[in-house]
C-alpha positions as CSV (number, residue, x, y, z in Angstrom):
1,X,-1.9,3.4,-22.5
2,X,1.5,1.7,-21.8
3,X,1.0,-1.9,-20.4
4,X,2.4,-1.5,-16.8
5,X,-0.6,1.2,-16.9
6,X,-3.1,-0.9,-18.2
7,X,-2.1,-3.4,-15.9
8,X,-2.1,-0.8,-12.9
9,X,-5.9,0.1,-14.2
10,X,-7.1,-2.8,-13.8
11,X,-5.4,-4.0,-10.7
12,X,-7.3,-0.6,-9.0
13,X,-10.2,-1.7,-10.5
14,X,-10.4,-5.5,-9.1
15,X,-9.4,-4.5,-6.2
16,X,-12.5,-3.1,-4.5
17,X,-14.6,-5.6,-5.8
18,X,-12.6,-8.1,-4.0
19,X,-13.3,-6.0,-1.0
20,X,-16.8,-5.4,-1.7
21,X,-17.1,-9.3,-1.7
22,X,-15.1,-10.1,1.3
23,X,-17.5,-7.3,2.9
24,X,-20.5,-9.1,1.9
25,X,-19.2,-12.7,2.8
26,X,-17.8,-12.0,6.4
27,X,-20.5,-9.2,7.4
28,X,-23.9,-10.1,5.7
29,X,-25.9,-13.2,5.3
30,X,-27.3,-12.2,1.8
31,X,-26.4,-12.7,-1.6
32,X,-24.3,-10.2,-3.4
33,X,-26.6,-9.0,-5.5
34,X,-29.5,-8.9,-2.6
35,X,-26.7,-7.0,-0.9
36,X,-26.1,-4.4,-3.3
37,X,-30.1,-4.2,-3.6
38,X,-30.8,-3.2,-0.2
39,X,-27.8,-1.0,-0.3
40,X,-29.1,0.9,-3.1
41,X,-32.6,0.7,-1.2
42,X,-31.3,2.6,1.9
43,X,-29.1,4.9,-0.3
44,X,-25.6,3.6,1.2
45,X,-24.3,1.9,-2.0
46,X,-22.1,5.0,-2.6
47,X,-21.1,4.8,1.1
48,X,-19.9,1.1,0.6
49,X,-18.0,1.3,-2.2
50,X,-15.9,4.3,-1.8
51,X,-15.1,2.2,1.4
52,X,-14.0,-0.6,-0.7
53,X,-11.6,1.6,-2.6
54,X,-9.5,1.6,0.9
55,X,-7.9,-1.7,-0.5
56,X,-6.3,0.1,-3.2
57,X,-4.3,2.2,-0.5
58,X,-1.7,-0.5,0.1
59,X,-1.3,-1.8,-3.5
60,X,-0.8,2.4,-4.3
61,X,2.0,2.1,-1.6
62,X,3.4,-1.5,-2.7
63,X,4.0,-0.1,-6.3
64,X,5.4,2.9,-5.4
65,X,7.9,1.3,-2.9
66,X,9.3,-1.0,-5.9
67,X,9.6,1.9,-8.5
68,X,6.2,0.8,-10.4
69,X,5.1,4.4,-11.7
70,X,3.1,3.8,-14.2
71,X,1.3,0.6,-12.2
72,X,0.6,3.7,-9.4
73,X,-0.4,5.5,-11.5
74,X,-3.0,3.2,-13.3
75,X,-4.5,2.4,-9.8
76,X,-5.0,6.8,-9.2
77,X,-6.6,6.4,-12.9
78,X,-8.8,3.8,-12.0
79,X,-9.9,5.6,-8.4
80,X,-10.6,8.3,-11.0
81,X,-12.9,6.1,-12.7
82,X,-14.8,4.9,-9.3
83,X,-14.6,8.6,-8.5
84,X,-17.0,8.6,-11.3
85,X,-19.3,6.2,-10.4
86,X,-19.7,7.1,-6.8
87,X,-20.9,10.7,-8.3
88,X,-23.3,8.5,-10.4
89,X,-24.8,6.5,-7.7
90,X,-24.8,9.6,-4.9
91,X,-26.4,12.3,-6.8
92,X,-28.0,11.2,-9.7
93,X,-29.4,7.4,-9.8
């Protein structure tokens, strides 16, 4: 992978995790990891953090605006990758 995709990668995948944690900070009273417990509990984990790939919109736009293909690209890869996951935690764990 080029570096500007690399870097795009991992900017998508920070992202959301920043968001998860802003989530859990403004709109629960629990710790994270109690957080993501209970979420798993009533089976809305998956729910939560394809919402949290919403923050990934506006960086998408941003690098596109200054000419940053690859970067965009690295932050499709990475919602790729989630894609992944959210599979993983909806249908099979």
């Amino acid at each position: 992978m080029s570096n500007s995709l690399s870097k795009g990668f991992f900017i998508g995948l920070i992202s959301p995790i920043i968001a998860f944690i802003i989530y859990v900070g403004f709109y629960k009273n629990l710790d994270i990891l109690e957080t993501i417990i209970y979420l798993y509990k009533v089976k809305k984990l998956s729910h939560v953090v394809s919402l949290s790939l919403i923050s990934n919109l506006p960086l998408f736009f941003l690098y596109l605006r200054f000419k940053n293909y690859n970067q965009s690209r690295g932050i499709i890869l990475s919602m790729f990758f989630y894609a992944v996951i959210i599979i993983l935690l909806k249908f099979i764990i």
